[in-house]
C-alpha distance (Angstrom), angle and dihedral (degrees) to the residues before:
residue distance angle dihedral
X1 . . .
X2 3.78 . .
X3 3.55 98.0 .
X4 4.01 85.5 52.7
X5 3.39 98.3 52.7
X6 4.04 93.6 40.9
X7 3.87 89.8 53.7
X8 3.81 87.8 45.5
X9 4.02 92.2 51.4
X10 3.95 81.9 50.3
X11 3.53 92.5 51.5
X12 3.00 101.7 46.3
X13 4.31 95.5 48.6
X14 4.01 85.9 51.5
X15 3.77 90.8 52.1
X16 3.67 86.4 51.0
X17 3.65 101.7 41.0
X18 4.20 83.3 53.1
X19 3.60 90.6 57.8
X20 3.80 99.2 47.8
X21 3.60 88.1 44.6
X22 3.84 107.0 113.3
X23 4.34 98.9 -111.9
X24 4.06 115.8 -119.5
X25 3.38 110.5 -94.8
X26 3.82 105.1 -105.4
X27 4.41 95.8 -141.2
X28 3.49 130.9 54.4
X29 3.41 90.8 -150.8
X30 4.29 117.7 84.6
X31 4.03 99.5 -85.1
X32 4.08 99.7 -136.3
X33 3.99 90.7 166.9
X34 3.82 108.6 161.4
X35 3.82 89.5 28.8
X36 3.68 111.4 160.0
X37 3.25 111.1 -144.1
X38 3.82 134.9 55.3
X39 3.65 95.2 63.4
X40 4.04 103.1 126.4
X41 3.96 120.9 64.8
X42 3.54 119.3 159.8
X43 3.67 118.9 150.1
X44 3.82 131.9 129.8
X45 4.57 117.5 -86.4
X46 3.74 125.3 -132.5
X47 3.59 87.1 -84.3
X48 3.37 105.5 54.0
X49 3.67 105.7 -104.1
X50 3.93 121.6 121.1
X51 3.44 111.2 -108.3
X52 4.08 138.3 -176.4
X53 3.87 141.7 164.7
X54 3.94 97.1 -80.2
X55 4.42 86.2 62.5
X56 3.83 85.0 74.3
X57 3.62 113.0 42.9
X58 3.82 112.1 133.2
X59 3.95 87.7 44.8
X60 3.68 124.9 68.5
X61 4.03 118.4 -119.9
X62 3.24 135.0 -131.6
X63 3.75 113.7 -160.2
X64 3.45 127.9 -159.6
X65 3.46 141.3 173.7
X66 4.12 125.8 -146.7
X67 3.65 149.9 119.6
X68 3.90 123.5 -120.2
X69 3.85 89.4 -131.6
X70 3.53 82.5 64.7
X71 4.58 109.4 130.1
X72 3.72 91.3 -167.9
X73 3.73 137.2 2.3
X74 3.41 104.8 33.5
X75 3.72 99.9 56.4
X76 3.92 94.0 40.1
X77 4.52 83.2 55.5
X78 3.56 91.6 46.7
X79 3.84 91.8 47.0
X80 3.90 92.3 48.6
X81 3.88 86.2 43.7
X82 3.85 88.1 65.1
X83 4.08 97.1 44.1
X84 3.90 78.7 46.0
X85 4.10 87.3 65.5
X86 3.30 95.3 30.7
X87 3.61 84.9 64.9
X88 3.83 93.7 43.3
X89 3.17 85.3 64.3
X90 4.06 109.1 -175.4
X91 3.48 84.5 -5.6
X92 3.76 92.2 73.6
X93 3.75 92.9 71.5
X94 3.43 80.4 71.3
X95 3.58 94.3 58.7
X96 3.97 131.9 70.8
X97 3.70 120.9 -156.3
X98 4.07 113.6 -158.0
X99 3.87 118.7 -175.4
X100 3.61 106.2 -165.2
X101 3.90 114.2 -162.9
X102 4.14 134.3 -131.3
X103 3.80 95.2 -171.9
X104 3.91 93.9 63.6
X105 4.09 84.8 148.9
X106 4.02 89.1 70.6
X107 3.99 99.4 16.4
X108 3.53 91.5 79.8
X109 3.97 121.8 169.1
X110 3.80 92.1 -85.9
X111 3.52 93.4 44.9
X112 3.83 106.3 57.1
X113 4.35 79.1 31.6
X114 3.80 79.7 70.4
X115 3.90 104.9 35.5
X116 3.35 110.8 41.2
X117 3.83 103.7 50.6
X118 4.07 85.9 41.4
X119 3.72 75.5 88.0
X120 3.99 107.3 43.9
X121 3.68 122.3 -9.6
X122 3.95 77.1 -136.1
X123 4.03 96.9 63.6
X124 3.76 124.7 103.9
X125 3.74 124.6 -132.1
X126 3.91 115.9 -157.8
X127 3.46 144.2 -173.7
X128 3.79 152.8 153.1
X129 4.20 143.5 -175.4
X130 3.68 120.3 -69.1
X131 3.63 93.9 -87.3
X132 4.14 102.0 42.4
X133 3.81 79.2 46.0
X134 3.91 89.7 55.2
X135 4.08 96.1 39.4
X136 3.93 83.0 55.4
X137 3.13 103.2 52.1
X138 3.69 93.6 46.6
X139 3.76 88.9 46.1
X140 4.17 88.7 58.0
X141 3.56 88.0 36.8
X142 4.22 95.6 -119.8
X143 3.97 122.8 164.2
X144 3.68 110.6 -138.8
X145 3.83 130.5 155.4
X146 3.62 135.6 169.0
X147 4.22 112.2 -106.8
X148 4.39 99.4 -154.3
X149 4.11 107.9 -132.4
X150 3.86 119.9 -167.4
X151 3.37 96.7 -71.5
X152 4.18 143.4 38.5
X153 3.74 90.4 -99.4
X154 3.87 107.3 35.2
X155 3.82 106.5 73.5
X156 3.76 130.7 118.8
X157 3.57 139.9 -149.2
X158 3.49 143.0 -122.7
X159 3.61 118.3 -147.9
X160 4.32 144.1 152.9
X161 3.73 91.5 -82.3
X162 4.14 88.0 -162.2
X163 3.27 123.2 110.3
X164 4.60 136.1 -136.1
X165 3.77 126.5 -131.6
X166 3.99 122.0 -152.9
X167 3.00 118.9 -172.8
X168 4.14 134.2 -139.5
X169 4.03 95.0 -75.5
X170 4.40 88.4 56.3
X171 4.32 86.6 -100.3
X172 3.87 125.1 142.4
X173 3.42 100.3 -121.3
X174 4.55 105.7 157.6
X175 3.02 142.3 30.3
X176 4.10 115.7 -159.6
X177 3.98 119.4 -164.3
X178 3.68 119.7 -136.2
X179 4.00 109.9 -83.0
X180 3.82 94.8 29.8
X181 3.90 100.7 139.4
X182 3.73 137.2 -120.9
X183 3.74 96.0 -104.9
X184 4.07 98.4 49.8
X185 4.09 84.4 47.2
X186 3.51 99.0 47.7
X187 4.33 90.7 46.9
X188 3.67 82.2 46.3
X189 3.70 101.9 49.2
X190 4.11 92.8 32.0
X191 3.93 77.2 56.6
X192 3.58 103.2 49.6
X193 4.37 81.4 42.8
């Protein structure tokens, strides 16, 4: 009877420890659920139609934020962003990628009409004027600033190179660092499907 109740007393501790124990997080990715800011988008798609964040509720989002004069970063995340639905697989339906420029002076229309969908026929070129370019990037909080080259037209810019997640309901739900790969977004955004 002593062993019994000893084996029930260590039960019941582990069963408690277990439940105190802080739960693995279930993303990879930085969970910023409840986030307040990046909640107003409204800028104009590679198409010409205006678009914001209400246009894609029942999918989740992935937001991210480039320039198609970009030698480096931005074509590497776009390029994981397709593997990343690849590997979705049907589950990428449910899932609309939206790459939102800062060069809107040189990522015209026909530009990002061009870029973007190079990737996926699915993906979502936007952009807006100087200043709706400016209040959006303030509103999601991205650093960006124009690096002057040798001449008028050959500059670059600097700019947060990660990238948001909403998911189906229109909330900011990720955050994903540059570099993450394809398989940790697609778990991610499979999980937060």
């Amino acid at each position: 009877m002593k062993k019994l109740c000893i084996f029930a007393f260590l039960l019941m501790t582990s069963v408690l420890f277990l439940a105190c124990s802080p739960a693995k997080a279930p993303f990879k990715a930085t969970d910023i659920t409840g986030a307040e800011f990046g909640k107003a988008l409204m800028l104009t798609d590679h198409t010409g139609k205006l678009r914001n964040m209400s246009d894609f509720k029942g999918k989740a989002v992935v937001l991210f934020f480039g320039y198609t004069h970009c030698p480096d970063v931005c074509p590497t995340t776009m390029s994981d962003l397709k593997q990343t639905m690849k590997l979705l697989g049907e589950k990428a339906n449910q899932v609309q990628v939206l790459f939102v420029t800062v060069d809107p002076q040189r990522d015209t229309q026909e530009v990002l009409a061009q870029f973007v969908p190079s990737f996926d026929k699915r993906f979502i070129g936007l952009r807006g004027s100087l200043q709706e370019t400016a209040e959006t990037m303030g509103n999601f909080k991205i650093f960006y600033s124009k690096v002057e080259g040798k001449s008028k037209d050959d500059y670059t810019i600097d700019h947060s190179a990660g990238m948001y997640v909403f998911d189906k309901l229109g909330k900011i739900r990720l955050y994903m660092g540059y570099g993450e790969k394809p398989a940790e977004m697609a778990s991610d955004i499979s999980n937060l499907l």
